[in-house]
Backbone as CSV, one residue per row, in Angstrom:
resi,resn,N_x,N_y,N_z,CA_x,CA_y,CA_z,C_x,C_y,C_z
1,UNK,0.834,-1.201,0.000,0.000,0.000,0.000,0.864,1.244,0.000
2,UNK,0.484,2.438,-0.894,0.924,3.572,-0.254,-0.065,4.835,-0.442
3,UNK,0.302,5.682,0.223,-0.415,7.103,0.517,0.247,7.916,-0.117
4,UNK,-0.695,8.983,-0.201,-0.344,9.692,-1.259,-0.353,11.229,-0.027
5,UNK,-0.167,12.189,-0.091,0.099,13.073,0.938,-0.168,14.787,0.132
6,UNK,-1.107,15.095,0.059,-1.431,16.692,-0.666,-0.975,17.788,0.256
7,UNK,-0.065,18.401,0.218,-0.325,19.221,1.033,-0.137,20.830,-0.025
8,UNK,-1.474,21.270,0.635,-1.590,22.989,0.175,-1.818,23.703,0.842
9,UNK,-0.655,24.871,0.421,-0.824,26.040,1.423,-2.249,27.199,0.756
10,UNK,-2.604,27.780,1.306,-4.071,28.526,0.516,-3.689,29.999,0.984
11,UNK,-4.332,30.472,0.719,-4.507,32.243,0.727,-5.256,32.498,1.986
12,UNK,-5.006,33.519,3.035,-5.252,33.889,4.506,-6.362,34.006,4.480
13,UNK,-7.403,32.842,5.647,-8.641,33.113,5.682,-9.344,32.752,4.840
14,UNK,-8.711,31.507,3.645,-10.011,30.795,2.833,-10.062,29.254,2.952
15,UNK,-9.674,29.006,4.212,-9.590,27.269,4.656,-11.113,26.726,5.104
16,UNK,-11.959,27.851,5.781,-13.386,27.307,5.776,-13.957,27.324,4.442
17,UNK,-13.882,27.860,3.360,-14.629,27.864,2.039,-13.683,26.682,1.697
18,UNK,-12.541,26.583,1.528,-12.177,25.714,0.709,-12.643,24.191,1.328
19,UNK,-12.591,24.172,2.902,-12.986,22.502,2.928,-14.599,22.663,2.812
20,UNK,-15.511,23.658,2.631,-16.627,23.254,2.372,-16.763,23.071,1.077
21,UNK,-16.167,23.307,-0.060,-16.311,23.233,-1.584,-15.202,21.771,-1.611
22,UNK,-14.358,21.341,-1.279,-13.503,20.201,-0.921,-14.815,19.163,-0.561
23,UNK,-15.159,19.332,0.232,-16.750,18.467,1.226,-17.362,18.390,0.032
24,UNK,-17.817,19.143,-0.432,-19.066,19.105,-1.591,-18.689,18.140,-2.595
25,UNK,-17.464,18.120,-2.941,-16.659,17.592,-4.686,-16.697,16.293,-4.262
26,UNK,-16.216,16.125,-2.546,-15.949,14.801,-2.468,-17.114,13.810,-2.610
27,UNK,-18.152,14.166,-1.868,-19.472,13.101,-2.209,-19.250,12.423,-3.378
28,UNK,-18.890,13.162,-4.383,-18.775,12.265,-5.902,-17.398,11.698,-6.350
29,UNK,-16.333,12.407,-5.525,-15.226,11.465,-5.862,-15.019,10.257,-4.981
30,UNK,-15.276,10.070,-3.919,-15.060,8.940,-3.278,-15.595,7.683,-3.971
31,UNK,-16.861,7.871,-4.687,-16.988,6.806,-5.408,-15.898,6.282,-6.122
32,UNK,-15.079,6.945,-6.045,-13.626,6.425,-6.765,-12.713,5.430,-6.325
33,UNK,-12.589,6.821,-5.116,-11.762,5.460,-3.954,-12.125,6.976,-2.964
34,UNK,-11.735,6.138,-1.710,-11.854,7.367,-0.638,-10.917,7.692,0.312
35,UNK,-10.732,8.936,1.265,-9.750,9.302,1.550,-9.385,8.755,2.991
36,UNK,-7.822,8.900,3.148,-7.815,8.048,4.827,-7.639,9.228,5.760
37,UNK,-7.930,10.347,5.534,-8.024,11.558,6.600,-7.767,12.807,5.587
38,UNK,-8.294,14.017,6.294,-8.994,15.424,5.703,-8.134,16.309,6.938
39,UNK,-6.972,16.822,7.031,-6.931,17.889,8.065,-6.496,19.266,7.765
40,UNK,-6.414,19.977,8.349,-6.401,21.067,8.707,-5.347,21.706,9.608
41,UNK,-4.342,22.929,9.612,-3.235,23.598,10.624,-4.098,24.026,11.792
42,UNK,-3.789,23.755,12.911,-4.313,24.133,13.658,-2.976,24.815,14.870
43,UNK,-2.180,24.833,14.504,-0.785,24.664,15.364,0.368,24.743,14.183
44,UNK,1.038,25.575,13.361,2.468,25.155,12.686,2.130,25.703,11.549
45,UNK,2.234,26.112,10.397,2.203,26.524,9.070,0.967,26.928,8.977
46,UNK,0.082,28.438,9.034,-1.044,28.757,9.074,-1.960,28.077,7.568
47,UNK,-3.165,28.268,7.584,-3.806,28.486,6.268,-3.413,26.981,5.524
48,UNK,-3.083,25.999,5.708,-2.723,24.593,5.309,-3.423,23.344,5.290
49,UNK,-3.974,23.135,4.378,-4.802,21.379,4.604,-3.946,20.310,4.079
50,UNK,-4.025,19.001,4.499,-3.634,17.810,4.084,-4.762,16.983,3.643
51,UNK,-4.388,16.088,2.456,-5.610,15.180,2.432,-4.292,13.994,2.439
52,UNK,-5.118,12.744,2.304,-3.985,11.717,2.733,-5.138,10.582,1.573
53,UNK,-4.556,9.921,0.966,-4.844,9.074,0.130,-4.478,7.805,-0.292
54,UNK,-5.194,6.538,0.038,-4.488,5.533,0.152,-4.699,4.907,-1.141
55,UNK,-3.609,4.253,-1.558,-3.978,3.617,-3.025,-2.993,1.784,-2.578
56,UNK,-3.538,1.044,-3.897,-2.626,-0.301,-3.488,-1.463,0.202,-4.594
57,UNK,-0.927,0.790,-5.166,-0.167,1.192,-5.850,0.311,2.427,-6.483
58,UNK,1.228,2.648,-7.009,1.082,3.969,-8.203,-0.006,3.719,-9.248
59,UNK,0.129,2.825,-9.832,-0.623,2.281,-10.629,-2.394,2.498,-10.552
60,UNK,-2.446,2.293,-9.554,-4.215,2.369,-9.285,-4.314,3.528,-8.919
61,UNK,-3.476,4.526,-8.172,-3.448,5.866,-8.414,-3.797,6.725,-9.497
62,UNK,-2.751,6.342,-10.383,-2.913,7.087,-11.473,-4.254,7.080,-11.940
63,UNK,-5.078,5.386,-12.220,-5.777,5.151,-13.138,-6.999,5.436,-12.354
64,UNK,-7.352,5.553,-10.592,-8.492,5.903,-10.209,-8.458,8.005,-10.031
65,UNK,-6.699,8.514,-10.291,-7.392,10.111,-10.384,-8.108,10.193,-11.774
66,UNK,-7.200,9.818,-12.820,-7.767,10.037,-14.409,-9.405,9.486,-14.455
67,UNK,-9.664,8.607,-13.825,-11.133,8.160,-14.086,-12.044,9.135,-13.395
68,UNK,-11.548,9.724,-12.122,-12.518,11.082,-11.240,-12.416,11.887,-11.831
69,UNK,-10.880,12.132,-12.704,-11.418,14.104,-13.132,-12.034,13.702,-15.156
70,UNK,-11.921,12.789,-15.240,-12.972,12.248,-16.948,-14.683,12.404,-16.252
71,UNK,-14.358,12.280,-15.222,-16.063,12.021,-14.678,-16.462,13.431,-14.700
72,UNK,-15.697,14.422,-14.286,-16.548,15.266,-13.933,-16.070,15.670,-13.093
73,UNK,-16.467,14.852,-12.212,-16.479,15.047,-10.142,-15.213,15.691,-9.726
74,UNK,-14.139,15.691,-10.235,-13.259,16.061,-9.650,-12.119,16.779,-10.699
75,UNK,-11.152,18.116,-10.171,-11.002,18.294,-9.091,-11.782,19.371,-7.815
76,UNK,-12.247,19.239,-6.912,-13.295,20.458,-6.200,-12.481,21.746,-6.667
77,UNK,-13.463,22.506,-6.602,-13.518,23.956,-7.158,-12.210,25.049,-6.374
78,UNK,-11.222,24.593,-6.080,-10.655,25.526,-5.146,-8.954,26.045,-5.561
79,UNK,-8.831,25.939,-6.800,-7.463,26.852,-7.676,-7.235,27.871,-7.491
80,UNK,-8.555,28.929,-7.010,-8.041,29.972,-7.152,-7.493,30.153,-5.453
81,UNK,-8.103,29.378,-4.831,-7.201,29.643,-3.345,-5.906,29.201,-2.988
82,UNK,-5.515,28.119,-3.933,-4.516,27.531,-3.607,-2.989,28.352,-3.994
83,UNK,-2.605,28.670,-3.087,-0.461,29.160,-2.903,0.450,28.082,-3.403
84,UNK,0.209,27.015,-3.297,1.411,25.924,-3.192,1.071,24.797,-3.209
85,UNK,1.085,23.730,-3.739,0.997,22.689,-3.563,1.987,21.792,-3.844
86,UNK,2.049,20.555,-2.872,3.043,19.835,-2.107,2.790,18.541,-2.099
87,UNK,3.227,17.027,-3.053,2.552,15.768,-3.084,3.987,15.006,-2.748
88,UNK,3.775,14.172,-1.904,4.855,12.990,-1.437,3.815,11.973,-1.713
89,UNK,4.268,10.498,-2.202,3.917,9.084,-1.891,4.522,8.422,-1.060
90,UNK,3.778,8.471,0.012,4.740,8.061,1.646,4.319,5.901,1.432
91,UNK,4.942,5.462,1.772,5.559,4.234,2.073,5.706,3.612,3.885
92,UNK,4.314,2.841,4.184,4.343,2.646,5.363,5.682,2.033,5.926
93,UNK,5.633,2.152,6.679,7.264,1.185,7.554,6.343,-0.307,7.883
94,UNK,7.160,-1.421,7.651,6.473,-2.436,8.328,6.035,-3.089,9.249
95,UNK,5.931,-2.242,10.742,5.021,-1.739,11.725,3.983,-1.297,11.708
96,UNK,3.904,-0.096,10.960,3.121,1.063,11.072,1.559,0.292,11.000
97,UNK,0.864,1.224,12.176,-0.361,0.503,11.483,-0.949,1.177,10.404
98,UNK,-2.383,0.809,9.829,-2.406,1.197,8.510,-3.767,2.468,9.186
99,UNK,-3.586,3.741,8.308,-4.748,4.770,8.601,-6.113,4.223,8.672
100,UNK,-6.976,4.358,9.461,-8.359,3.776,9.733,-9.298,4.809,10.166
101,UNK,-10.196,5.077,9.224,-11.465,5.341,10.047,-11.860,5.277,11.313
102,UNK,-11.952,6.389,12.070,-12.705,6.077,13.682,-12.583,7.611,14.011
103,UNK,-12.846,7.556,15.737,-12.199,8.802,16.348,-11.101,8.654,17.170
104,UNK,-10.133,8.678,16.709,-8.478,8.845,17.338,-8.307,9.865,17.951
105,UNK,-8.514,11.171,17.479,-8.091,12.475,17.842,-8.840,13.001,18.664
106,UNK,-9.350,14.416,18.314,-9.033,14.886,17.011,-7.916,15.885,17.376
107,UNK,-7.104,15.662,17.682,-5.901,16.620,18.053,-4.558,15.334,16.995
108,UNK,-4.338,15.759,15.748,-3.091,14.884,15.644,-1.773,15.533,15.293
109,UNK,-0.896,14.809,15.747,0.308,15.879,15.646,1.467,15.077,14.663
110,UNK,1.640,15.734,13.602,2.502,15.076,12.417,3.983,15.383,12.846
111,UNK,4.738,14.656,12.432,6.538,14.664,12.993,7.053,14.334,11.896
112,UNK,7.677,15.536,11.181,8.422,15.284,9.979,10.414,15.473,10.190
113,UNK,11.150,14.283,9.855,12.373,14.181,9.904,13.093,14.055,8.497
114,UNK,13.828,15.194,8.688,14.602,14.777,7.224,16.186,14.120,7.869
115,UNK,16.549,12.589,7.467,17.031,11.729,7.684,18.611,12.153,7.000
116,UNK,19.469,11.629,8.081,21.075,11.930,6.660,21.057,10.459,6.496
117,UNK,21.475,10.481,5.188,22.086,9.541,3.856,22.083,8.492,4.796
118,UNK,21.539,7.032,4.638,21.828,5.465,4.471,21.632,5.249,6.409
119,UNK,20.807,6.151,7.171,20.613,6.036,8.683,19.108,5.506,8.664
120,UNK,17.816,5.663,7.747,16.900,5.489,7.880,16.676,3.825,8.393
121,UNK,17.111,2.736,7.886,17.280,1.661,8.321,17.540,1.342,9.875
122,UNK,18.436,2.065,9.884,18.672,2.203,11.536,17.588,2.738,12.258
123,UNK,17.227,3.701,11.752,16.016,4.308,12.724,14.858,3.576,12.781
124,UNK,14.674,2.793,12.045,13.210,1.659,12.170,13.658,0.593,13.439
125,UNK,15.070,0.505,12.609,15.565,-0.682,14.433,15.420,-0.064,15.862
126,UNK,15.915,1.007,15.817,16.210,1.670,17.082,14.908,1.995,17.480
127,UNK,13.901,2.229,16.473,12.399,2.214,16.975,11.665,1.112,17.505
128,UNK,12.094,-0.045,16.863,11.221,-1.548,17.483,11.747,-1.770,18.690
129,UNK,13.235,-1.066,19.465,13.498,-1.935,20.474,12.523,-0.764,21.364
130,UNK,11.578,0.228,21.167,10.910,1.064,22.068,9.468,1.070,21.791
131,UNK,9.297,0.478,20.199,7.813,0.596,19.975,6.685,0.342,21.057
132,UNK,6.503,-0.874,21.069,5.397,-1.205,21.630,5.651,-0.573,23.489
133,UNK,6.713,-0.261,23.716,6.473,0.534,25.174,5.744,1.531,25.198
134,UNK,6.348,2.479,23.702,5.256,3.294,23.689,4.199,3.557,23.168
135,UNK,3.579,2.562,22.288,2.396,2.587,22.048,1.221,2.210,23.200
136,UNK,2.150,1.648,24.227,1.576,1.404,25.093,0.861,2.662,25.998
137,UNK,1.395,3.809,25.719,1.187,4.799,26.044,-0.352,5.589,25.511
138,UNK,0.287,5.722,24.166,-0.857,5.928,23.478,-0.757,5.051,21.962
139,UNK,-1.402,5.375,21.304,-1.218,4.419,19.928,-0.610,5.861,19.203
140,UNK,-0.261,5.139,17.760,0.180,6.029,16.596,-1.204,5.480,15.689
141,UNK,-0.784,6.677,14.619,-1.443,6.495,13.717,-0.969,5.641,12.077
142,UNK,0.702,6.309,12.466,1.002,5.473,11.258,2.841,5.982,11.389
143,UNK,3.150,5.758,10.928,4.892,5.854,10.284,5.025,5.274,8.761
144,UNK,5.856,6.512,8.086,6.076,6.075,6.651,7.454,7.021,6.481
145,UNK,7.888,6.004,5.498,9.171,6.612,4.658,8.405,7.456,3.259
146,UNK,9.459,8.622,2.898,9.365,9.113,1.165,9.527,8.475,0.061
147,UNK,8.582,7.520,-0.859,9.334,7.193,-1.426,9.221,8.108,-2.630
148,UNK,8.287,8.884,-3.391,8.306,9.854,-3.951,8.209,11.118,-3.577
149,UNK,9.415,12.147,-3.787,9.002,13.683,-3.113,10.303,13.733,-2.569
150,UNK,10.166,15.076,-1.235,11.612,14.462,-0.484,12.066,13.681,0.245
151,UNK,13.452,13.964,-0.592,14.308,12.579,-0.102,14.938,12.518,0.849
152,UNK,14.769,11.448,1.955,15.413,10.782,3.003,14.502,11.310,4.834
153,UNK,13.442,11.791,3.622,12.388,12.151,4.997,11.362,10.807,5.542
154,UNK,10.982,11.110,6.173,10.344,10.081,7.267,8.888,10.942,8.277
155,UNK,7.747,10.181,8.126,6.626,11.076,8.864,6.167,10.213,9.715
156,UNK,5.682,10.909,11.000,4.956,9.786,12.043,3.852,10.388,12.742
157,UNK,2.638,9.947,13.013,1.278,10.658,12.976,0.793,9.943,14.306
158,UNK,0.824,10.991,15.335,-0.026,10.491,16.779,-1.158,11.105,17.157
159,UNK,-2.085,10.750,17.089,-3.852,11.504,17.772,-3.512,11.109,19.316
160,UNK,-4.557,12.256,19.575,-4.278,13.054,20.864,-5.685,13.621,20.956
161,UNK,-6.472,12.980,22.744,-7.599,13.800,22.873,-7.109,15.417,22.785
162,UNK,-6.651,16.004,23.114,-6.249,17.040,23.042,-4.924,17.560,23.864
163,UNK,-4.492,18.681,23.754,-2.931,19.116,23.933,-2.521,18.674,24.966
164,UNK,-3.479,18.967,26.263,-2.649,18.266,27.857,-2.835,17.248,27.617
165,UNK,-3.310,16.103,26.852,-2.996,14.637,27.015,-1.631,14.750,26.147
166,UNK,-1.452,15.014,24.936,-0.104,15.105,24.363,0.751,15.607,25.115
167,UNK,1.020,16.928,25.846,1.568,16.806,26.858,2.101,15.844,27.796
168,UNK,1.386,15.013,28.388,0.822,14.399,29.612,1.902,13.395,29.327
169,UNK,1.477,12.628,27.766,2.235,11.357,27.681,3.195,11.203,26.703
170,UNK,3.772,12.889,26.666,4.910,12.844,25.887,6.169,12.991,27.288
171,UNK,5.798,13.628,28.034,6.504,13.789,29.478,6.810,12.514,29.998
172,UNK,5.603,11.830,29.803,5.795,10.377,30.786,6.715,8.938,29.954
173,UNK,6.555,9.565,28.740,7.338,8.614,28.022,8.909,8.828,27.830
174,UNK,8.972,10.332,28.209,10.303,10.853,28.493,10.904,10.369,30.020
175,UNK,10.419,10.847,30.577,10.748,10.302,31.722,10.872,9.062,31.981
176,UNK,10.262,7.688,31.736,10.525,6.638,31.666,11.771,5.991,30.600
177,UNK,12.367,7.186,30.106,13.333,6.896,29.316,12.502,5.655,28.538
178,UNK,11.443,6.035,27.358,10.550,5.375,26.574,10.949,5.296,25.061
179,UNK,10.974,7.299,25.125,10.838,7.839,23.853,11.158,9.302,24.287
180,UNK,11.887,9.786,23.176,12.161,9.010,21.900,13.266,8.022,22.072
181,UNK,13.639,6.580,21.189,14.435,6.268,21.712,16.010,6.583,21.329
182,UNK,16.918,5.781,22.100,18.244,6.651,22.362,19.410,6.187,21.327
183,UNK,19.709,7.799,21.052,20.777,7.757,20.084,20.116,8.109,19.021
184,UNK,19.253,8.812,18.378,18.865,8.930,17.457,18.729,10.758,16.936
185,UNK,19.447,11.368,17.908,19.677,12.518,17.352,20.397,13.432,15.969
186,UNK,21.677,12.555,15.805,22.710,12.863,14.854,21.976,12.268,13.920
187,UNK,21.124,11.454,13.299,20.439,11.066,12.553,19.375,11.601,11.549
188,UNK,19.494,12.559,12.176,18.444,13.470,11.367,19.364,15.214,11.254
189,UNK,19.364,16.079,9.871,18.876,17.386,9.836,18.104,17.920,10.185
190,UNK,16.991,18.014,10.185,16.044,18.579,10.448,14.727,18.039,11.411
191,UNK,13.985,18.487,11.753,12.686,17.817,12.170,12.077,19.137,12.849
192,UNK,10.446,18.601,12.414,9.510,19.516,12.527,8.234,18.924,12.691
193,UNK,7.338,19.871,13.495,5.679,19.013,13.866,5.127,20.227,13.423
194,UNK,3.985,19.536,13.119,2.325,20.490,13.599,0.937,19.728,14.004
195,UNK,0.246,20.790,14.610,-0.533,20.094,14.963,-1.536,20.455,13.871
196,UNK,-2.661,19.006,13.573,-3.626,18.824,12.719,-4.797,18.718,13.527
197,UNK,-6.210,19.520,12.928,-7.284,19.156,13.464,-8.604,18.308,12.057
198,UNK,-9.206,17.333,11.690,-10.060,16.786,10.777,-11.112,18.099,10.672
199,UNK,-11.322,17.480,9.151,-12.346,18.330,8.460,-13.676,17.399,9.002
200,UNK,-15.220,17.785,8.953,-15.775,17.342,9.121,-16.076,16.285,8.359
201,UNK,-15.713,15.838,7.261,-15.946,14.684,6.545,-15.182,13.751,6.341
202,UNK,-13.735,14.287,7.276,-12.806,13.443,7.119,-12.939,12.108,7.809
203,UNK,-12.822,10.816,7.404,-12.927,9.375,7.920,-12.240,9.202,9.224
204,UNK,-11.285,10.244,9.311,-9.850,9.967,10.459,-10.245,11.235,11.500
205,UNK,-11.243,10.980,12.266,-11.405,11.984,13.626,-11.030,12.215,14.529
């Protein structure tokens, strides 16, 4: 499986029109295939939505967008708001669980690492010897590598009733020397979060 990852930045103050004209288009594209979460900046890069899209391939990608926008149905009406747009095909890790429908959140907080050269391997190990301690904590939503877009990044997606629980059991997993686990600093350039809140139609709440 992989996901497909939209991200657009929009013009100040048109993120409620755009996910209600987004809402509207979708009724008719999902007949296509449908989406594994709808969010929104709520915390980190203002004015920003993600949609997240699961396909069993590139392949069925390609051939279920070309069949939505021949239909008609798609793409929703919203070009003229859009600043930027931003597509990775993320690649679950073979842990990760897979995005699901429910209510997880709705507070989720995305963790983006850009990885140096030939360490990513390592970092999946150094993660299993801590995983399940801390999922024990709370669950994730998912972990994936880049495999199209940029390179040598890595994303990991945790819902959260809201901020003092993220708080709560990011402290406690620190303190138990949980997470993050150890040695994994020099491993990365960069890294960055935000927090996400779901659109109302999004499957992932």
């Amino acid at each position: 499986m992989i996901y497909e990852f939209r991200t657009y930045d929009l013009a100040p103050g048109s993120v409620p029109e755009v996910i209600r004209r987004f809402g509207e288009a979708y009724e008719k594209r999902k007949a296509f295939s449908e989406l594994a979460a709808f969010f929104y900046t709520e915390i980190g890069p203002l004015n920003q939505i993600l949609h997240i899209w699961p396909y069993a391939d590139t392949k069925e990608r390609e051939e279920t967008r070309a069949e939505a926008v021949s239909s008609g149905a798609w793409p929703p009406k919203i070009k003229d708001y859009i600043l930027h747009q931003h597509v990775e095909i993320m690649i679950p890790w073979a842990f990760s669980p897979e995005l699901t429908p429910g209510n997880h959140g709705p507070f989720y907080e995305m963790r983006s690492y850009i990885c140096k050269p030939g360490t990513i391997n390592d970092t999946q190990e150094r993660w299993l010897t801590k995983y399940k301690e801390r999922i024990s904590l709370s669950p994730m939503s998912g972990v994936f590598s880049v495999d199209i877009g940029t390179a040598l990044k890595i994303v990991h997606l945790w819902p959260y009733q809201d901020l003092k629980e993220r708080s709560s059991i990011r402290n406690k997993a620190a303190d138990k020397g949980i997470w993050p686990p150890a040695g994994g600093g020099p491993d990365f350039f960069s890294q960055e979060n935000k927090i996400l809140l779901p659109a109302p139609f999004s499957p992932m709440q």
